[in-house]
C-alpha positions as MATLAB code, in Angstrom:
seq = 'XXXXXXXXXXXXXXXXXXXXXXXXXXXXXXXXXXXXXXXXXXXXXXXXXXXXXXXXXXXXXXXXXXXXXXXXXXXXXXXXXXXXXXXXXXXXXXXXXXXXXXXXXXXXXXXXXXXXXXXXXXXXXXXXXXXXXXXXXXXXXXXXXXXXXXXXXXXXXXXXXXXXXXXXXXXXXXXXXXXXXXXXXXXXXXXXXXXXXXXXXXXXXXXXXXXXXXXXXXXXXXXXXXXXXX';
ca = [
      12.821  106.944  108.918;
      10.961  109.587  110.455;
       7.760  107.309  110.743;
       9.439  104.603  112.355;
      10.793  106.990  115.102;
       7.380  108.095  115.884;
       5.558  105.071  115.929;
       8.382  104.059  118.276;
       8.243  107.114  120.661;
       4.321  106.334  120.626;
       4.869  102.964  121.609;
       7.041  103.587  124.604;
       5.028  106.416  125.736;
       1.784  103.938  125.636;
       4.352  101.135  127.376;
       5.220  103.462  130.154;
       1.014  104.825  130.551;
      -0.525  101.084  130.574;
       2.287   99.158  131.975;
       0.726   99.607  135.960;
      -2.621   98.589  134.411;
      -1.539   95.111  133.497;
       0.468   94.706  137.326;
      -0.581   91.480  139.139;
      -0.778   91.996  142.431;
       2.379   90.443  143.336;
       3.600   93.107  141.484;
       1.818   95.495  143.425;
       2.707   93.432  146.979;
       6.959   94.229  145.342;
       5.880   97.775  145.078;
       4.463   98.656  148.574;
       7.500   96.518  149.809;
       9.791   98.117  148.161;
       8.246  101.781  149.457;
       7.978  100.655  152.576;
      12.078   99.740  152.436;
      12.603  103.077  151.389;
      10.466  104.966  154.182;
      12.953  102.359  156.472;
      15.736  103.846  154.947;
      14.515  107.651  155.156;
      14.023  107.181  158.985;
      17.329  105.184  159.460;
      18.698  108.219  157.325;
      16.653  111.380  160.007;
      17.555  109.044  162.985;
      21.226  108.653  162.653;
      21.822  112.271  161.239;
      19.817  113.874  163.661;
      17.884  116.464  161.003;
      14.437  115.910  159.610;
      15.765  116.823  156.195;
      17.128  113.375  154.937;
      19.019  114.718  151.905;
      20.961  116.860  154.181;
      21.777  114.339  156.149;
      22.922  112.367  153.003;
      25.085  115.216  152.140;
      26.848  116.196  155.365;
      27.185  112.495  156.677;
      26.581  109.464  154.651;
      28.326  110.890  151.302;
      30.367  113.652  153.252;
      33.282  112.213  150.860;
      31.758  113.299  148.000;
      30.492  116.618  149.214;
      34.288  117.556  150.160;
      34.915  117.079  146.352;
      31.728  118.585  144.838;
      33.501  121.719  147.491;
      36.751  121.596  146.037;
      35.389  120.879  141.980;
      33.167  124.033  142.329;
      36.857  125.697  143.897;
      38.501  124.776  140.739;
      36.042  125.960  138.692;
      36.603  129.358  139.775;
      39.905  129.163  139.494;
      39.460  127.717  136.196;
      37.985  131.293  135.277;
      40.041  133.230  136.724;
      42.841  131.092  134.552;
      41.030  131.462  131.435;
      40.215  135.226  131.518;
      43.867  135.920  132.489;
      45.276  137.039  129.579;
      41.952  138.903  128.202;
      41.685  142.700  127.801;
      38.981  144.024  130.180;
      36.147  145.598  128.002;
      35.782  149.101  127.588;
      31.764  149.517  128.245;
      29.416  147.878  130.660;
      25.926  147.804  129.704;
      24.133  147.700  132.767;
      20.160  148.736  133.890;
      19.494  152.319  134.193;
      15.804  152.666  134.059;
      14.998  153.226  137.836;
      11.472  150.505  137.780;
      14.510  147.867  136.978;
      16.578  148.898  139.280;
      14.174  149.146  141.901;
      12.591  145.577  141.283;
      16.422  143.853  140.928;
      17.236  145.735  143.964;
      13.811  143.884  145.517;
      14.755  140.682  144.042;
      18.173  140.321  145.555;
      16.982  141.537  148.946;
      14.289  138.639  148.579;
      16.887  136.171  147.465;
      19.370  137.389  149.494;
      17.102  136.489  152.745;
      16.310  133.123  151.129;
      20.135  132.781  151.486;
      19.979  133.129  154.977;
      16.873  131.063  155.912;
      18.153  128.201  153.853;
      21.780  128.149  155.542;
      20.638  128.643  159.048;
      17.762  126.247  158.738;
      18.639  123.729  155.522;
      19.116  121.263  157.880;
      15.505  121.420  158.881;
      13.686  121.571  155.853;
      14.046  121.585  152.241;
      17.020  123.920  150.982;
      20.562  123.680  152.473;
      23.977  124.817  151.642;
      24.474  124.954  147.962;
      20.750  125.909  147.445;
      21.792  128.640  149.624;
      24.785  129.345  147.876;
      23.147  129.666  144.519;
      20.332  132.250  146.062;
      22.982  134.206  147.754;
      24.612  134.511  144.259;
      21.697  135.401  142.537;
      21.435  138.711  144.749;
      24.705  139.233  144.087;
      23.821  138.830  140.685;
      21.036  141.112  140.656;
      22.457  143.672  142.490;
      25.327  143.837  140.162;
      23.392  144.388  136.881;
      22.368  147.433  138.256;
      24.818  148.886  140.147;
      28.859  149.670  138.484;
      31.192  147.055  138.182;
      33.766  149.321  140.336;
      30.933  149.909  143.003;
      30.931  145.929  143.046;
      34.906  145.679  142.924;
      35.034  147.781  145.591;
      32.684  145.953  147.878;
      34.427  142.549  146.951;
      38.164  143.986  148.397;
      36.342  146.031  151.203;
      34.530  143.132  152.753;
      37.521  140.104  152.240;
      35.241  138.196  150.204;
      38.446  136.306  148.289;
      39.584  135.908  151.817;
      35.855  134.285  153.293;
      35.801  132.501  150.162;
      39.416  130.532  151.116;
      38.862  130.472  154.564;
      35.348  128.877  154.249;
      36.569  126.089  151.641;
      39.462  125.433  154.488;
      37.047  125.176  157.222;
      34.776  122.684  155.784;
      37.183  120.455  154.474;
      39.058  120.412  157.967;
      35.656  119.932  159.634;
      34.430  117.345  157.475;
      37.665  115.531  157.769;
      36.889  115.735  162.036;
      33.807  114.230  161.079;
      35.295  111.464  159.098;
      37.366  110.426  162.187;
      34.395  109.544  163.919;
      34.531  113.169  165.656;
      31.127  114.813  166.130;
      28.817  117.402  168.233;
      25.919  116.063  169.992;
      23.517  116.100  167.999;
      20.590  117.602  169.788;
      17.192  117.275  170.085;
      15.096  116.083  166.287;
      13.301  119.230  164.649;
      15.557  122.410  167.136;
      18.123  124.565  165.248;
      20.835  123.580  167.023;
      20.800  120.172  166.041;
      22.499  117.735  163.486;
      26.253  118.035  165.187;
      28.338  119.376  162.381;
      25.928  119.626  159.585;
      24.255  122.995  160.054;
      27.975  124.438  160.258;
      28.549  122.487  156.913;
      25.503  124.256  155.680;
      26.577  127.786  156.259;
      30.324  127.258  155.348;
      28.805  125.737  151.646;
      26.579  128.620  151.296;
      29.277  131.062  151.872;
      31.534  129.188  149.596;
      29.154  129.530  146.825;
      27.699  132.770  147.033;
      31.411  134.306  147.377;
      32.467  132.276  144.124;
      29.597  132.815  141.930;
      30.215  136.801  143.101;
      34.619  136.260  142.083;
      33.159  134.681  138.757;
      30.128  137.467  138.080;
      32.860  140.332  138.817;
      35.455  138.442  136.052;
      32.675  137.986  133.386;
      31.572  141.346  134.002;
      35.214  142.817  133.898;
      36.145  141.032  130.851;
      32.799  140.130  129.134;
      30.279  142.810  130.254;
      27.266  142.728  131.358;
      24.264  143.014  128.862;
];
């Protein structure tokens, strides 16, 4: 049997590579039509949104439905670890880091991914990047900072700062704005290419980010309480 499934893999692979070759050029009329359709719809897309990044302006306007859920499925998700680890005893040692040239270069990494985090919520509107890019490079300096640093040190910060509290308040926020925008409610959208352009999406942007840099640092402080570390 083995044969037969590698003479078929081969035969789809060579399908796939030759197939263009044998095009007419009808077939190659379809396919510049069909780009050009889809460079309509990109513009249509940038125009109506306002930003030059079209998938943002999928996101935050188009699908805005969907994004409220994807908001409030990556919600439950914490909460679904926070659930599970409930009745867990918290472990008794945390490996972490302690050579200082690993420290030193997470410490680098999460300042670097940290301001990544920043320039991709304040400006994900205008080029690639946005929210929950954001989110997920905010949570990786969390992430790095916490493999070499205590897991009370990190407690600590979490109550000091509110982050549960941001985290709530952020989810709130976008769903009530997004629900403005759904009633037809907007911001002026501004002038193509500035910062302060788009209407509601580059608020969107930074709400998501904080919303998923706060929950990926709830879920790294559980799994470290209750996991460890290394």
């Amino acid at each position: 049997m083995k044969w037969i499934y590698a003479v078929a893999g081969v035969a789809v692979f060579l399908k796939l590579l030759l197939l263009p070759l044998f095009g007419s050029n009808g077939g190659e009329l379809e396919a510049v039509d069909w780009a050009l359709a889809d460079w309509e719809i990109v513009q249509s897309v940038v125009s109506e949104a306002g930003v030059p990044n079209a998938v943002s302006g999928i996101i935050f306007r188009n699908r805005l439905y969907d994004t409220i859920f994807e908001v409030v499925v990556f919600t439950v998700a914490i909460m679904g670890v926070k659930f599970l680890l409930a009745d867990e005893q918290p472990t008794c040692t945390v490996y972490q880091f302690t050579d200082q040239p690993s420290i030193v270069l997470a410490r680098l990494g999460a300042t670097i991914a940290a301001l990544v985090c920043v320039e991709l919520a304040i400006r994900g509107h205008l080029s690639p990047g946005g929210g929950f890019a954001a989110g997920v490079a905010g949570g990786t300096a969390i992430g790095l900072v916490a493999i070499t640093s205590s897991a009370q040190y990190m407690e600590q910060l979490y109550e000091r700062y509110g982050a549960a509290i941001w985290e709530k308040v952020s989810v709130l926020l976008f769903v009530a704005i997004a629900l403005v925008s759904l009633l037809g409610l907007s911001l002026s959208q501004g002038e193509l290419g500035s910062l302060l352009s788009g209407g509601w999406i580059p608020l969107l942007n930074v709400l998501v980010a904080l919303k998923v840099a706060l929950g990926s640092w709830a879920a790294i402080l559980l799994f470290i309480r209750y996991r460890g570390l290394l």
